[in-house]
N, C-alpha and C positions, 0 to 999 in steps of 0.2 A: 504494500500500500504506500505509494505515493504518498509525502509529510508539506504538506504548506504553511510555510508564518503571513498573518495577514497583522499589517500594522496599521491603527485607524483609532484616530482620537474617536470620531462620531460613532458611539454605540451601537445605536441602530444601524448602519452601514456595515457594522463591524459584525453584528450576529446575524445581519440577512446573509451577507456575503458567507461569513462558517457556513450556516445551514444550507446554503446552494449547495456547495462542497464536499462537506458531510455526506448529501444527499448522493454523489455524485462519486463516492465512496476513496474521500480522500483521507486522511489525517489532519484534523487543521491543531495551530497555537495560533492563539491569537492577544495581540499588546496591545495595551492604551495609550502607547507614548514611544517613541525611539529609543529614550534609552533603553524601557524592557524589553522593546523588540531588538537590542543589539543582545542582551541578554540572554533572551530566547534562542538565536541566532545562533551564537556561538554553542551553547548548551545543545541541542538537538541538531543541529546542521540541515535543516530540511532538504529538501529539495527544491524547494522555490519559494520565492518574497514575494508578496505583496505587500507594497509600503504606499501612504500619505505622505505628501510631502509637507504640509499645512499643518504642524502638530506642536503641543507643550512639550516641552523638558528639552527635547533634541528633534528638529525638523529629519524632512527623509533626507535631505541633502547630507546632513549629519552622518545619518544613518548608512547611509551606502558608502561615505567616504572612511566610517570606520571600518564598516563590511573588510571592503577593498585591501584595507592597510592588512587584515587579518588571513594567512596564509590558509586558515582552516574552513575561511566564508568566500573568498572571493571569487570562486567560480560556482557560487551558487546563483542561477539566475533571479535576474532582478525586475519586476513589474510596477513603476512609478504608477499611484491612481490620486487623480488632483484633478481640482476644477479650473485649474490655469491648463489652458490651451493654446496660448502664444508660442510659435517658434522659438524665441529667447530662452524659455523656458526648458522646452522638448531639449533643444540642442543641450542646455546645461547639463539636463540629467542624465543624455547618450553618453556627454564626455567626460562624467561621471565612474560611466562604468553599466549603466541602466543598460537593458536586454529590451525593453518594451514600455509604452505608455498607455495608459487609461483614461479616458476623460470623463467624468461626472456630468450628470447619469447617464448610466451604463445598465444595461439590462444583464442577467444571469449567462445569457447565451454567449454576450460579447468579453463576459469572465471566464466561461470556461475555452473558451476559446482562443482566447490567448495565452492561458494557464495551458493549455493542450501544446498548443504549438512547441511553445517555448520548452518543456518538459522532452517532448519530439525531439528538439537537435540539442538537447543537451545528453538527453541516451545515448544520440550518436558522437557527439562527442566527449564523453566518458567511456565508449570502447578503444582498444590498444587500437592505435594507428599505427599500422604495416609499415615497414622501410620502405623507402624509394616510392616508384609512382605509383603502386595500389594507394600508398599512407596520399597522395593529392588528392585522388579519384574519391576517396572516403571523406576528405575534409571538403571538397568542392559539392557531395553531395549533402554534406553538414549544415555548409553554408543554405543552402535555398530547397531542401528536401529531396524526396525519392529521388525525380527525375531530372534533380541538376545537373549532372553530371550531362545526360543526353544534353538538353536542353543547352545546355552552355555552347556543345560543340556542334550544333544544329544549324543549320543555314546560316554557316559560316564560310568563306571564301575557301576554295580548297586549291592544293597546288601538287602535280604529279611529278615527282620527281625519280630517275632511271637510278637503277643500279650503279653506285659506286659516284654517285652524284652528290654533291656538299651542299647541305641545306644552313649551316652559317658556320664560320670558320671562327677559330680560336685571336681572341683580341676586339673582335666586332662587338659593338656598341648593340644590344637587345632593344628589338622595338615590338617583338612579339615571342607568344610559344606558342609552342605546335601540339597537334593532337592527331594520333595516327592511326586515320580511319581503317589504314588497312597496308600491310608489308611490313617491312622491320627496319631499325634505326637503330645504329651503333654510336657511341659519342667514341669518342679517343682521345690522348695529348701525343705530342710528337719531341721527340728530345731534341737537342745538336742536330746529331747523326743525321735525323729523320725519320726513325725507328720510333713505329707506334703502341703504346700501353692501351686498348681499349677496356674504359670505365665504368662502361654501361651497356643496359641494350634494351631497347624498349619493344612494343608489341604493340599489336590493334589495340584499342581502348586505351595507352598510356599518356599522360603530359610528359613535356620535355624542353627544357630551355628555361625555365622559372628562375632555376634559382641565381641567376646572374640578371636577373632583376629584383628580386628579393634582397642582393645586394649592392643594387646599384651603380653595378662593374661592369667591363665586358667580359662575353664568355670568356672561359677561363678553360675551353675543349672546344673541340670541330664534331657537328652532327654531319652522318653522312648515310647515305640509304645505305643497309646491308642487300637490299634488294629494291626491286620495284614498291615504290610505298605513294600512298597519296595519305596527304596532311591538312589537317582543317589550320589555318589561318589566325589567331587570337592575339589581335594588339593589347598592348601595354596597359592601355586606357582602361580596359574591361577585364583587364586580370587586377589590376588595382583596386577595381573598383568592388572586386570578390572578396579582397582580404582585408580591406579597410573599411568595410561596412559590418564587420560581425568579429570581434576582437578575441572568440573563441578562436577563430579558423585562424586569426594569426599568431597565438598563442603554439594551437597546435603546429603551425609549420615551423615556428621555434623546435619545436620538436620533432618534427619530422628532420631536420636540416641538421640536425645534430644526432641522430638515426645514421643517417647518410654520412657523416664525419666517420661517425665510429664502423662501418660498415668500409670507409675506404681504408679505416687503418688496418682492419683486418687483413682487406686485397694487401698492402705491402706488406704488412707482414710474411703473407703467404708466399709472394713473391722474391721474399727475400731469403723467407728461413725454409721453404719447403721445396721437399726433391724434385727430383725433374717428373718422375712418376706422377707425385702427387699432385703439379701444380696441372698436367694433362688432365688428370683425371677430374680435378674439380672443373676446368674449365669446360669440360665435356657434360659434368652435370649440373653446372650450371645451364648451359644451353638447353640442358633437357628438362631441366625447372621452369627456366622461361617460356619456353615455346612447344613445349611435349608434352605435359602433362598429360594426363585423360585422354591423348591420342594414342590410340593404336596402333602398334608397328612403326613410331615415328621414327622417321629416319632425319639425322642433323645436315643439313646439306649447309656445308660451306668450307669457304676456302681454306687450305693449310697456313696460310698467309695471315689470317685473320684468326683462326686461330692458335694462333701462336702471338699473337697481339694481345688476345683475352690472357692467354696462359703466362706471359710476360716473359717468352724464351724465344730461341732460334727458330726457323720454321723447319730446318734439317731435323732437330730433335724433335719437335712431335712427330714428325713424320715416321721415325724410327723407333719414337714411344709406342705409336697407335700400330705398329709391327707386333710392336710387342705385346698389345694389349687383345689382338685379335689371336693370336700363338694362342696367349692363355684361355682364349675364351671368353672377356671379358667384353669385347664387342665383334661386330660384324662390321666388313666390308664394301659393299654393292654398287659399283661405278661408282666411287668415291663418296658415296654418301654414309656416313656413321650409324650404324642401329647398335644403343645399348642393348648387351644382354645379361649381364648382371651389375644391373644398379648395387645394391646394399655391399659388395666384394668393392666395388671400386668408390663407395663411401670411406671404406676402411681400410683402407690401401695404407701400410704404415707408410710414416713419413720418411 
């Protein structure tokens, strides 16, 4: 059962509202005053506030700016209810930290309905967000519900770009990301030499390019089609416009973005301390994580070149690894294209 604090000098307001909710098979607390309801607050942690902003002892402004300070209340969503309706006002209490406003009177429907909503994308975001670009796809559908995600990348400009073709290069100033309706995208860096580490690798339904606007920089890698892909189109403007309007979802990409740190220290490390064996074999299942799962008989079609890019070695040595790994049984052959045959053996492949 869902816990709600309703905070409300005016009585009457304050026990119609419980008994909506009650009814409506909530848990309610309910304050006469800010400071009880900071009280209450901290003591039970509900699930969601409703606060008065117009109140004795300590107004709501009060009250959600203590919330906020308190590491154990501030991602409890927040529902300002007040008879001020002037923008002035609204804007004060979004940058605040406020989730939602109420204006007086309000009927029962437009209470629970807001209480609904807000409760909605706070479940979703209170689940573990996924590394990399499931953890966007999760918070982009946080942001604006089920079908934000679709909806976002919906009649949006698309652009076809050919196998081994450069969708933006490494130092280039971001003016948009990409979404890939369909084929695959590798990111990579390039040393000195010219010799490429590839970083990532994206699939139908992934984002990609965000986060060198999330900091402001230019990429800091080259996307480039691992095959035939077409890509939906998403300026800056309207990916800005995702993350600065719901201060969960930016929160969250704090953490996703630091997901991703720790996920790249792991790749060096691996590349640095792990055999030649090893480093084949993960890069083999990593590809068959990304792009084979639930498929049948999938076979990894790609270049020795490129995989040895992933695997951060020679291309001679994989190619005399996956020798050797087809000897043992451990995969198949077939015009150059890789079918695992035993997953869980080449999981455990000592180092």
């Amino acid at each position: 059962m869902k816990t709600i604090l309703l905070i409300e000098d005016n009585e009457d307001i304050r026990e119609n509202m419980a008994e909506i909710l009650e009814m409506s098979n909530y848990k309610v607390f309910t304050a006469p005053d800010g400071k009880a309801g900071v009280a209450l607050a901290v003591e039970h942690k509900p699930d969601l506030i409703v606060c008065d902003i117009m109140m004795p002892v300590l107004d709501g402004y009060g009250v959600i700016h203590m919330l906020q300070k308190n590491s154990d209340t501030n991602n409890i969503p927040f529902i300002f209810l007040t008879a001020k309706a002037e923008r002035g006002e609204i804007r004060k209490g979004m940058e605040l930290g406020a989730d939602d406003y109420i204006t007086k009177p309000f009927n029962g429907t437009e209470l629970l309905n807001a209480i609904e909503a807000r409760l909605r994308k706070a479940d979703i975001i209170k689940q573990e967000i996924a590394t990399g670009l499931q953890g966007v796809n999760e918070l982009i559908e946080s942001a604006g519900g089920k079908d934000a995600l679709k909806t976002f990348a919906d009649n949006r400009d698309t652009t076809l770009f050919k196998k081994k073709q450069v969708i933006y290069s490494e130092g280039n100033h971001p003016y948009r990301m990409y979404y890939v309706q369909s084929g695959k995208v590798k990111v990579y860096k390039t040393n000195d030499d010219g010799k490429e580490l590839v970083t990532a690798l994206y699939n139908e339904g992934d984002f990609f390019g965000f986060i060198a606007m999330l900091e402001n920089t230019t990429y800091k890698e080259t996307a480039e089609a691992l095959e035939a892909a077409e890509l939906a189109v998403i300026p800056k403007e309207d990916f800005d416009n995702l993350i600065n309007n719901n201060r969960h979802v930016m929160q969250k990409f704090i953490q996703l973005l630091a997901n991703n740190v720790t996920e790249k220290e792991q790749q060096l490390l691996s590349i640095a301390y792990n055999s030649l064996r090893k480093k084949v074999a993960d890069a083999l299942l990593s590809l068959y994580a990304k792009y084979g799962k639930g498929v049948e008989n999938y076979s990894i079609d790609i270049s020795r070149e490129n995989l040895a890019n992933i695997a951060g070695t020679a291309k001679e040595s994989v190619i005399r690894t996956l020798s050797d790994f087809k000897d043992e049984k451990l995969i198949d052959i077939k015009q150059g294209d890789i079918y695992i045959l035993n997953e869980k053996k080449l999981a455990n492949l000592l180092n």
